[in-house]
Biopython code that builds the backbone (N, CA, C, O; Angstrom):
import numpy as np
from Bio.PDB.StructureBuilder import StructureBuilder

atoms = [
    (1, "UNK", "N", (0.845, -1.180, 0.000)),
    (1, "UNK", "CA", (0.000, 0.000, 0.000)),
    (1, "UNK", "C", (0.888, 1.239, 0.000)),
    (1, "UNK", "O", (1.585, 1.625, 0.938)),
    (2, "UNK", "N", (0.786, 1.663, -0.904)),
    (2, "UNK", "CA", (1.302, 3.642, -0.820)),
    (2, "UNK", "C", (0.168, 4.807, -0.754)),
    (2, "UNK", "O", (-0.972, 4.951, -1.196)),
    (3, "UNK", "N", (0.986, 5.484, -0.051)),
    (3, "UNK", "CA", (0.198, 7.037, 0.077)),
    (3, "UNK", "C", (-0.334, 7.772, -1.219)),
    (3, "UNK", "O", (0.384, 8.040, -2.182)),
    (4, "UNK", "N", (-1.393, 8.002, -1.143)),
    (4, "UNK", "CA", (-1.981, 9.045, -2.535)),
    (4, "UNK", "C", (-1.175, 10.351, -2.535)),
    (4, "UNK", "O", (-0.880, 10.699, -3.678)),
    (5, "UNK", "N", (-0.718, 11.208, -1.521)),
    (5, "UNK", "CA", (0.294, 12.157, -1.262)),
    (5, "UNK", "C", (1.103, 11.881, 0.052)),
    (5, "UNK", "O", (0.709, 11.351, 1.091)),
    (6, "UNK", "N", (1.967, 12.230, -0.172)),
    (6, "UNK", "CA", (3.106, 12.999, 0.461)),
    (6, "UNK", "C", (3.531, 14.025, 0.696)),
    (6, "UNK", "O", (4.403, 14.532, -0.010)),
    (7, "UNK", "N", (2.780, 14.893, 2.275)),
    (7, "UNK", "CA", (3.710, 16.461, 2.096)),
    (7, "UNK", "C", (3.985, 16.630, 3.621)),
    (7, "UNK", "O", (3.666, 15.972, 4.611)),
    (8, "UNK", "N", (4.853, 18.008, 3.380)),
    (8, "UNK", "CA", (5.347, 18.041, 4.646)),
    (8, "UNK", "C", (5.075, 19.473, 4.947)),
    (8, "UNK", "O", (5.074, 20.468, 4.223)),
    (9, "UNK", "N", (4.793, 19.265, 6.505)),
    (9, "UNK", "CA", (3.674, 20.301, 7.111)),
    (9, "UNK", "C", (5.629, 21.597, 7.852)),
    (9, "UNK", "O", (6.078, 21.771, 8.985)),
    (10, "UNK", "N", (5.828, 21.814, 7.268)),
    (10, "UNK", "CA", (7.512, 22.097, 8.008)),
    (10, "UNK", "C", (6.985, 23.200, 9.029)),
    (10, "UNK", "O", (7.776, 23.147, 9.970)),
    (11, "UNK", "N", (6.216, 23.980, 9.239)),
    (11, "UNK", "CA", (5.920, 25.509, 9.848)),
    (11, "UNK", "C", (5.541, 24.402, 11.412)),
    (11, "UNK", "O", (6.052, 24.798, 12.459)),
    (12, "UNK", "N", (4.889, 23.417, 11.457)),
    (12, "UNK", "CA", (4.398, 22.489, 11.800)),
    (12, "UNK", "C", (5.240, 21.371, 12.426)),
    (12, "UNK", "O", (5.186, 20.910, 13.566)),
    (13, "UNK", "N", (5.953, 21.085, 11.492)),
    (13, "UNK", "CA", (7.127, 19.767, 11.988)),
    (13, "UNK", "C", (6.543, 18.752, 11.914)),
    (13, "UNK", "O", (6.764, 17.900, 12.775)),
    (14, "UNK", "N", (5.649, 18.505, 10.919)),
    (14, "UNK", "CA", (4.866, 17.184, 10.761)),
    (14, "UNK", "C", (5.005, 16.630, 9.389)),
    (14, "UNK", "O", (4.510, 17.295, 8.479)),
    (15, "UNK", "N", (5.657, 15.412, 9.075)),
    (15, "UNK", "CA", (4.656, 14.930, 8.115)),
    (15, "UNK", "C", (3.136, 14.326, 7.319)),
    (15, "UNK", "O", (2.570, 13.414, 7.922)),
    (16, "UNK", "N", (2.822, 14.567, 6.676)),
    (16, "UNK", "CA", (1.854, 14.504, 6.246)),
    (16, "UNK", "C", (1.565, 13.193, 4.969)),
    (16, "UNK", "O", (1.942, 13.413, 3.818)),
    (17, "UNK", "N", (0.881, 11.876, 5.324)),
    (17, "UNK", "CA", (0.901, 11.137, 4.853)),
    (17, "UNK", "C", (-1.051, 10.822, 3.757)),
    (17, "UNK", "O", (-1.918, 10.676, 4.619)),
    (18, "UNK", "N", (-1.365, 10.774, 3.031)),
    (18, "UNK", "CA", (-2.859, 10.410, 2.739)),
    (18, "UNK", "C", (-3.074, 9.408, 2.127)),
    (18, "UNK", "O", (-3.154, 9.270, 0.906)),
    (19, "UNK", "N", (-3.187, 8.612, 2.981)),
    (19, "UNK", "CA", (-4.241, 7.417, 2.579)),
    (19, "UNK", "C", (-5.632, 7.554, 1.931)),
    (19, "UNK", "O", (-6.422, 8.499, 1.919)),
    (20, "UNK", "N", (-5.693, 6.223, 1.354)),
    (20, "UNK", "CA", (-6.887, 5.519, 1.090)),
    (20, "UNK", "C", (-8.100, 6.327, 1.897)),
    (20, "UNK", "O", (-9.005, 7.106, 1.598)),
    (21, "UNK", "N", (-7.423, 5.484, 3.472)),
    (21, "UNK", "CA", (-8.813, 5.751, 4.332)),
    (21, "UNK", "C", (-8.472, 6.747, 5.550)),
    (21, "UNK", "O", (-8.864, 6.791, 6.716)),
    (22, "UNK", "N", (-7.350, 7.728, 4.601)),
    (22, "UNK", "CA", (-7.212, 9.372, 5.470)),
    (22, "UNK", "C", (-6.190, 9.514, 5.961)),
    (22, "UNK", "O", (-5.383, 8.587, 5.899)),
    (23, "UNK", "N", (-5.959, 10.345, 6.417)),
    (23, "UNK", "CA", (-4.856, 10.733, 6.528)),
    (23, "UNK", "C", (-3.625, 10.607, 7.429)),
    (23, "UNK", "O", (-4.078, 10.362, 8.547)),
    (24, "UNK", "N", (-2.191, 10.658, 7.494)),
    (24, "UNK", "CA", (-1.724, 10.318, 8.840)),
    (24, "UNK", "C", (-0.695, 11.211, 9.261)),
    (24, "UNK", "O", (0.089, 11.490, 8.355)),
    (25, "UNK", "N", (-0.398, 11.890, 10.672)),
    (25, "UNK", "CA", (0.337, 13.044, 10.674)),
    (25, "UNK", "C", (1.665, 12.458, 11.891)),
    (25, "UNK", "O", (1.596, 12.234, 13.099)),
    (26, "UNK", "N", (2.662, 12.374, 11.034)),
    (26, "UNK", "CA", (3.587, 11.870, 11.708)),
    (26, "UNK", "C", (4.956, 13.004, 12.372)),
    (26, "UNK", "O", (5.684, 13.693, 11.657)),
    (27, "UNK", "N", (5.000, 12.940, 13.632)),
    (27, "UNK", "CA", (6.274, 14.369, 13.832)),
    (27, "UNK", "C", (7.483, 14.067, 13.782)),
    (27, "UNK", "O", (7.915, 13.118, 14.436)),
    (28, "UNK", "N", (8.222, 14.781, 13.033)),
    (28, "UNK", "CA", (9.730, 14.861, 12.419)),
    (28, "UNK", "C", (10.540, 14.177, 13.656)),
    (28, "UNK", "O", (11.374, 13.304, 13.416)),
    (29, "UNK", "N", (10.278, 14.582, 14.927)),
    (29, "UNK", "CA", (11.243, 13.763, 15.479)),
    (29, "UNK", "C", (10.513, 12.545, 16.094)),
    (29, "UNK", "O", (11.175, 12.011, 16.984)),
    (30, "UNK", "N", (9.419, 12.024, 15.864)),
    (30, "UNK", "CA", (9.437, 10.512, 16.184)),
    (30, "UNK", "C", (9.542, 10.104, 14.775)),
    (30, "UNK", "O", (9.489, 8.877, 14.855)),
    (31, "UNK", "N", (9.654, 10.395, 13.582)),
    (31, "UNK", "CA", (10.100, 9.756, 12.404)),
    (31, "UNK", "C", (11.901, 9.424, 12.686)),
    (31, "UNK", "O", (12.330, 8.270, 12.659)),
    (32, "UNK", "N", (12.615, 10.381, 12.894)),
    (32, "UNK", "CA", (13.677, 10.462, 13.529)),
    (32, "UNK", "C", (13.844, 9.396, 14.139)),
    (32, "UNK", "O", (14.330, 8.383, 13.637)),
    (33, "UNK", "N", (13.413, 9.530, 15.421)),
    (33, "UNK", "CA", (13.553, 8.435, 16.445)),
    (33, "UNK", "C", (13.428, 6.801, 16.252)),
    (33, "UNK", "O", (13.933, 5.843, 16.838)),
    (34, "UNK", "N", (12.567, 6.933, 15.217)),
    (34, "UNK", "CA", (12.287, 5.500, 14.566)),
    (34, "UNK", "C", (13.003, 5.075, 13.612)),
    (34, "UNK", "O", (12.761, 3.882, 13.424)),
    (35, "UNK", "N", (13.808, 5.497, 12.884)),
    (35, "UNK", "CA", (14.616, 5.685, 11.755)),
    (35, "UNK", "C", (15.131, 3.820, 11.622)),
    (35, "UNK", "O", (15.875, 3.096, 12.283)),
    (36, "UNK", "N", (14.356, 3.651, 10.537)),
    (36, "UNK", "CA", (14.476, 2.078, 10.183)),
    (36, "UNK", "C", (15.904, 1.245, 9.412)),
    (36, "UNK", "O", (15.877, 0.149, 8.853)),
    (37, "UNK", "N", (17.256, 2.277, 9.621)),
    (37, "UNK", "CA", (18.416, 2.141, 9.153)),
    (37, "UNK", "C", (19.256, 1.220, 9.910)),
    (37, "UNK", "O", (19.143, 1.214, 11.135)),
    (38, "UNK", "N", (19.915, 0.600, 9.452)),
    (38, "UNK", "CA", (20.638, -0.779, 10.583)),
    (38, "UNK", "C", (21.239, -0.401, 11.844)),
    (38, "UNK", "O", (21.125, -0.929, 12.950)),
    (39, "UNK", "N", (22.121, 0.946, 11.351)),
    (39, "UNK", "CA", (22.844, 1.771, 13.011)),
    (39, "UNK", "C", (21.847, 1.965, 13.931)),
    (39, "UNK", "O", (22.052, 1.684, 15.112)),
    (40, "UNK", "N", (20.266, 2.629, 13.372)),
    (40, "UNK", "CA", (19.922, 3.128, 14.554)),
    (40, "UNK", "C", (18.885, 1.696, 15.210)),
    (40, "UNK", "O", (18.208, 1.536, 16.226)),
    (41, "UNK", "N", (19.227, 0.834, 13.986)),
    (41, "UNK", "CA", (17.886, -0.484, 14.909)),
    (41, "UNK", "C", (18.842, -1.348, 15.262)),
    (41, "UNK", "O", (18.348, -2.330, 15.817)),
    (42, "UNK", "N", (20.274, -1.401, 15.150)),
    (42, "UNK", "CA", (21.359, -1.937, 16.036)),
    (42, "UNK", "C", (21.074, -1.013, 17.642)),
    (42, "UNK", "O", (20.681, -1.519, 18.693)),
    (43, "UNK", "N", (21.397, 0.362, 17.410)),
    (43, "UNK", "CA", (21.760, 0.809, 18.692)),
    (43, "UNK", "C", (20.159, 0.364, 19.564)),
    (43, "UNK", "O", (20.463, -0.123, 20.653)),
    (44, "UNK", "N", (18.533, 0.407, 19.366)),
    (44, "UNK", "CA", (17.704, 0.102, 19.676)),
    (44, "UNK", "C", (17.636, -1.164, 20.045)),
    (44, "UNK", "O", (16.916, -1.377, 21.020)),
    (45, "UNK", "N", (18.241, -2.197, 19.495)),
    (45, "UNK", "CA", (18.265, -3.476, 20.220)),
    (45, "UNK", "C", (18.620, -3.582, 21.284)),
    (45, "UNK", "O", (17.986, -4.139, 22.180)),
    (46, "UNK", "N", (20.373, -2.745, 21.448)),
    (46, "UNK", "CA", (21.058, -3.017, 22.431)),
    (46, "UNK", "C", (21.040, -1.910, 23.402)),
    (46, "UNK", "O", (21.988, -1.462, 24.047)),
    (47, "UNK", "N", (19.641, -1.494, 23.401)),
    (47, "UNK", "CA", (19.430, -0.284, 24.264)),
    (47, "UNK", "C", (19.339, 0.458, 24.402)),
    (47, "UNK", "O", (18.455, 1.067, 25.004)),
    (48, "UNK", "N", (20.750, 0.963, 23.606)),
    (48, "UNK", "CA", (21.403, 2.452, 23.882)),
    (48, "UNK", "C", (20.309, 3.532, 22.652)),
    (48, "UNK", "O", (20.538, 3.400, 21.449)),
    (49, "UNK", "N", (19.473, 4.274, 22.997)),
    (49, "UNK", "CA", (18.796, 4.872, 23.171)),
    (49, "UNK", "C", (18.519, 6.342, 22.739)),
    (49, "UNK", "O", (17.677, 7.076, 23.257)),
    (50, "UNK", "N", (19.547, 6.734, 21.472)),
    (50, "UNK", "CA", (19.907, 8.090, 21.366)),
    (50, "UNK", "C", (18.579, 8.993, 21.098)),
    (50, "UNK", "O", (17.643, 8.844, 20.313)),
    (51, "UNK", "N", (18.921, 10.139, 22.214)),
    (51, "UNK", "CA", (18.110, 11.109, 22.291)),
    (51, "UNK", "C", (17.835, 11.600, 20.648)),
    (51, "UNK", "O", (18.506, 11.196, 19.698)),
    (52, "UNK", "N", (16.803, 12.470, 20.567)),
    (52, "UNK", "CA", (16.150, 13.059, 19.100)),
    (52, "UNK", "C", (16.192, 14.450, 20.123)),
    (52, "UNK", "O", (16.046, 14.524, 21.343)),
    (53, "UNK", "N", (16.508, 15.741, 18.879)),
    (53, "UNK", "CA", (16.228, 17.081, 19.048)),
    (53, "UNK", "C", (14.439, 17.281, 19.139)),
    (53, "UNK", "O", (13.669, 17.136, 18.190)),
    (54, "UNK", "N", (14.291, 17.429, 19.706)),
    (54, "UNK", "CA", (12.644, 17.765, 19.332)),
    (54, "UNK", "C", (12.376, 18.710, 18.288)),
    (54, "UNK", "O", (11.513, 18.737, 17.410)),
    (55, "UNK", "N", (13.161, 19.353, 18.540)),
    (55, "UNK", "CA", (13.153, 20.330, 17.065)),
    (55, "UNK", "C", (13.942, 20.185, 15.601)),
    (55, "UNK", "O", (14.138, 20.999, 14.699)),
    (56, "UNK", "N", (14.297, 18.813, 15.766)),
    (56, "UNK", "CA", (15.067, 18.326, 14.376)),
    (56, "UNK", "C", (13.932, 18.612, 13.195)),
    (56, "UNK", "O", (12.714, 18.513, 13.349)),
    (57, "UNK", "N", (14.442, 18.889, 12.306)),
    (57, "UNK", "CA", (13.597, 19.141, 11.082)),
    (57, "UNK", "C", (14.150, 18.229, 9.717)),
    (57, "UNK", "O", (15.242, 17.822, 9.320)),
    (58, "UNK", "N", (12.824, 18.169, 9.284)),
    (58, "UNK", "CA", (13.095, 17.175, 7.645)),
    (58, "UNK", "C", (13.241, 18.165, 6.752)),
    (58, "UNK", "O", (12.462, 19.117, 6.705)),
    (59, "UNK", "N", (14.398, 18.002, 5.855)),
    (59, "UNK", "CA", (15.102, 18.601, 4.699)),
    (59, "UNK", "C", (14.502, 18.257, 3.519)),
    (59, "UNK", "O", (14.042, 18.997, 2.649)),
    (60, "UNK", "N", (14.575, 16.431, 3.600)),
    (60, "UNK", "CA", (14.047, 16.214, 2.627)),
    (60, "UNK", "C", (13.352, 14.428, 2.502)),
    (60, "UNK", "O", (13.569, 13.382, 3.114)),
    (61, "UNK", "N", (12.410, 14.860, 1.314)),
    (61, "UNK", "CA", (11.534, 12.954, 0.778)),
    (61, "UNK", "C", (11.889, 12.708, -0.079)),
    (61, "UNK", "O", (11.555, 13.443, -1.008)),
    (62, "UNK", "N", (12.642, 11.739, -0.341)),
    (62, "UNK", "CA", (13.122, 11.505, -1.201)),
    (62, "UNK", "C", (12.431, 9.487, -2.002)),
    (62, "UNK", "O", (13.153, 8.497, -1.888)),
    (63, "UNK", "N", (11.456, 9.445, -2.477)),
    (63, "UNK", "CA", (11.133, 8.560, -2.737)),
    (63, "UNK", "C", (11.539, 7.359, -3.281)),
    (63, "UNK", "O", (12.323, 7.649, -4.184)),
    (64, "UNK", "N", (11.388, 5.913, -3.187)),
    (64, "UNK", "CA", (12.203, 5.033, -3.123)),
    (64, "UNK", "C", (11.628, 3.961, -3.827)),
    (64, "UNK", "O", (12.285, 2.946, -4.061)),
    (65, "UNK", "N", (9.734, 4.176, -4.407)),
    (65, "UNK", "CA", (9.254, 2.959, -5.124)),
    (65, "UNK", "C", (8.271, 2.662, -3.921)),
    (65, "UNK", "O", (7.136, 3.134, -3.860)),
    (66, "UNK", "N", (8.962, 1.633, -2.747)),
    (66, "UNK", "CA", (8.712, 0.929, -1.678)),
    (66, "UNK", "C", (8.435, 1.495, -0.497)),
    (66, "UNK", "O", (7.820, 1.002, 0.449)),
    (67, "UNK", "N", (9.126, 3.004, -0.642)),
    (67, "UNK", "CA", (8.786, 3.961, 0.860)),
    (67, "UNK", "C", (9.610, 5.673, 0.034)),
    (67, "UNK", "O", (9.749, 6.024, -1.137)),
    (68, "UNK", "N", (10.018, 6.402, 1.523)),
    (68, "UNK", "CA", (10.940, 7.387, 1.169)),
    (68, "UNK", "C", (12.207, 6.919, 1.960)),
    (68, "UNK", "O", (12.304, 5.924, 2.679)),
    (69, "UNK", "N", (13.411, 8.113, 1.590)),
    (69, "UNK", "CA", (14.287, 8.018, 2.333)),
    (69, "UNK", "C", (13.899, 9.637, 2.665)),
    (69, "UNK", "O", (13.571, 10.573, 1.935)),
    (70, "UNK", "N", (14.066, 9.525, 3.878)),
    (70, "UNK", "CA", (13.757, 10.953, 4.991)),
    (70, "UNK", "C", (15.336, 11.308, 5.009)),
    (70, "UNK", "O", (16.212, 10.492, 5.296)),
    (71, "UNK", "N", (15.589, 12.885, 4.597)),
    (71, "UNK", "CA", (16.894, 13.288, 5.559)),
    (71, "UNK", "C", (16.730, 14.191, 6.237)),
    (71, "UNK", "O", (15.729, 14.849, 5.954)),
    (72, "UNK", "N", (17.277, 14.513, 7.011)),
    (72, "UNK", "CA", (17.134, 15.361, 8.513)),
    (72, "UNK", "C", (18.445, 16.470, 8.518)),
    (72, "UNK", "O", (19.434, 16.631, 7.803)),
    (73, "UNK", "N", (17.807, 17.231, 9.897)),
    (73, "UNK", "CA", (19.154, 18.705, 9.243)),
    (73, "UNK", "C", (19.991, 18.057, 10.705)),
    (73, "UNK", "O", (20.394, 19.023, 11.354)),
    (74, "UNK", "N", (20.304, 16.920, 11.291)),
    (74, "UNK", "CA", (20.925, 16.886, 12.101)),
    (74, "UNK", "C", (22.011, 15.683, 11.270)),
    (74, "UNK", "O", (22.589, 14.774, 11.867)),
    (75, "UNK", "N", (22.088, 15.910, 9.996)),
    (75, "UNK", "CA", (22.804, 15.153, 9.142)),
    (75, "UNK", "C", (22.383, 13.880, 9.129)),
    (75, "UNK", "O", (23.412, 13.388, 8.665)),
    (76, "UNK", "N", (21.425, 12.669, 9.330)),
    (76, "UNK", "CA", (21.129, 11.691, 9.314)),
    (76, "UNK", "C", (20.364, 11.703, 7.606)),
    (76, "UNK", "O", (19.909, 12.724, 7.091)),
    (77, "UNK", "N", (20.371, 10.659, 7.106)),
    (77, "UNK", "CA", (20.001, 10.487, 5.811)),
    (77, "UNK", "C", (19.697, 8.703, 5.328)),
    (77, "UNK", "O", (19.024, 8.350, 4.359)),
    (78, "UNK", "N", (20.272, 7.964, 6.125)),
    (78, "UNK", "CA", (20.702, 6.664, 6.250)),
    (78, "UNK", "C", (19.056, 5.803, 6.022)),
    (78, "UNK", "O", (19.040, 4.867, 5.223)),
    (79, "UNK", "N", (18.205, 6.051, 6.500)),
    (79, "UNK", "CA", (17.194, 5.331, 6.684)),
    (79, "UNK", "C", (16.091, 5.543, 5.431)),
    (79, "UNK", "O", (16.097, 6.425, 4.572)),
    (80, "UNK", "N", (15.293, 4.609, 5.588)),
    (80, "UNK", "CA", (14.878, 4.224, 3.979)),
    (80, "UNK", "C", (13.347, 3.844, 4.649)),
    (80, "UNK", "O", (13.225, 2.654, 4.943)),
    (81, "UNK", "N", (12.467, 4.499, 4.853)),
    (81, "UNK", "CA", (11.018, 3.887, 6.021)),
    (81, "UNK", "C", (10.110, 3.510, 4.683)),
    (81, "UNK", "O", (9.753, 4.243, 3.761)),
    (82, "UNK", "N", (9.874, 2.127, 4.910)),
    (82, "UNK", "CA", (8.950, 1.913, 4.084)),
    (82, "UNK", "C", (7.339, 1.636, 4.119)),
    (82, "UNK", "O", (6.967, 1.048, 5.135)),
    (83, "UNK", "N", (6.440, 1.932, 3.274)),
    (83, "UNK", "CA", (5.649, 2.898, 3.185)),
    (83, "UNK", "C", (4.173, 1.677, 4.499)),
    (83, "UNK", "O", (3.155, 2.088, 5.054)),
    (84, "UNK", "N", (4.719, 0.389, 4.499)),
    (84, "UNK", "CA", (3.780, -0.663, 5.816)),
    (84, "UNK", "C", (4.546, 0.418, 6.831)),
    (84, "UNK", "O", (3.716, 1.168, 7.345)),
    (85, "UNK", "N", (5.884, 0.684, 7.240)),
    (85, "UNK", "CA", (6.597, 0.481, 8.830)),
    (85, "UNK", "C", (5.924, 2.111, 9.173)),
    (85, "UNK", "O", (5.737, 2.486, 10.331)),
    (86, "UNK", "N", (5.663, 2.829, 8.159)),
    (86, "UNK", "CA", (5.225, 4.343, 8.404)),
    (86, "UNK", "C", (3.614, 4.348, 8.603)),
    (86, "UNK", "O", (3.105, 5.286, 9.217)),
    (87, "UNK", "N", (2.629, 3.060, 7.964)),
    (87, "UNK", "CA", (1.552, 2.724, 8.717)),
    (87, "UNK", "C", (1.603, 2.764, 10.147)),
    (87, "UNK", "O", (0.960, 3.573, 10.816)),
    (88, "UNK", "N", (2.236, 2.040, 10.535)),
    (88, "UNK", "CA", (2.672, 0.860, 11.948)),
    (88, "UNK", "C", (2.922, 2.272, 12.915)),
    (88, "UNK", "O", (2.180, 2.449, 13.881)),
    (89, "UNK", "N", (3.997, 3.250, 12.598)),
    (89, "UNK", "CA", (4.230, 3.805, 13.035)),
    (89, "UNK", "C", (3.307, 5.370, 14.016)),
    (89, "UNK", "O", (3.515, 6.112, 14.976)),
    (90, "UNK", "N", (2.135, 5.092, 12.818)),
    (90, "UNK", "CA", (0.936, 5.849, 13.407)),
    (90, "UNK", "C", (-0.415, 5.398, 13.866)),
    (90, "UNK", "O", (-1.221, 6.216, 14.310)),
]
sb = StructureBuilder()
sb.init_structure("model")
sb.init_model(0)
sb.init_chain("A")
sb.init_seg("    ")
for serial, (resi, resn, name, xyz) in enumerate(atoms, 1):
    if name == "N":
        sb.init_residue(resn, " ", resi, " ")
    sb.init_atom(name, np.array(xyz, "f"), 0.0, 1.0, " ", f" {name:<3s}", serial, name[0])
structure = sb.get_structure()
C-alpha cells in the first residue's frame, strides 16, 4: 500500500501522509527516532537509546518505489522507512 500524497507540514514539523482511508500526521522527530536504518535499529536493540532534538527538522523525501528516504538537518540520511513500517508507526 502507498500514500496518494506525500507532504510536509515544516511551519508544523509534521509529516503529512494520505491514505486511502485518510490521513496520517507523523512528527519529524518521532520519524527520527524511529529511523528504520541498521545503526539506529542496532543501537535500539542493544538499548542504547539516542536522544532526538525535538526540534530536528526534515530537509528532505526523497522517494524510493517501496517507501521514502527521509533526511534530517541533524545530518542523518541513512534510513529508507517503508511505506507498511510508516503505517505501523501511526
Amino acid at each position: 500500500m502507498q500514500p496518494l500524497a506525500v507532504r510536509h507540514r515544516r511551519s508544523e514539523g509534521l509529516l503529512l501522509l494520505t491514505w486511502a482511508d485518510g490521513p496520517q500526521l507523523l512528527a519529524y522527530a518521532r520519524l527520527r527516532a524511529a529511523c528504520p536504518c541498521a545503526q539506529c535499529r542496532a543501537a535500539r536493540l542493544q538499548g542504547r537509546i539516542d536522544l532526538v532534538q525535538a526540534d530536528v527538522r526534515l530537509l528532505e523525501v526523497n522517494p524510493q518505489g517501496y517507501g521514502v528516504q527521509l533526511v534530517f538537518d541533524d545530518g542523518h540520511q541513512q534510513g529508507i522507512y517503508p511505506w507498511a513500517y510508516l503505517r505501523e508507526l501511526g
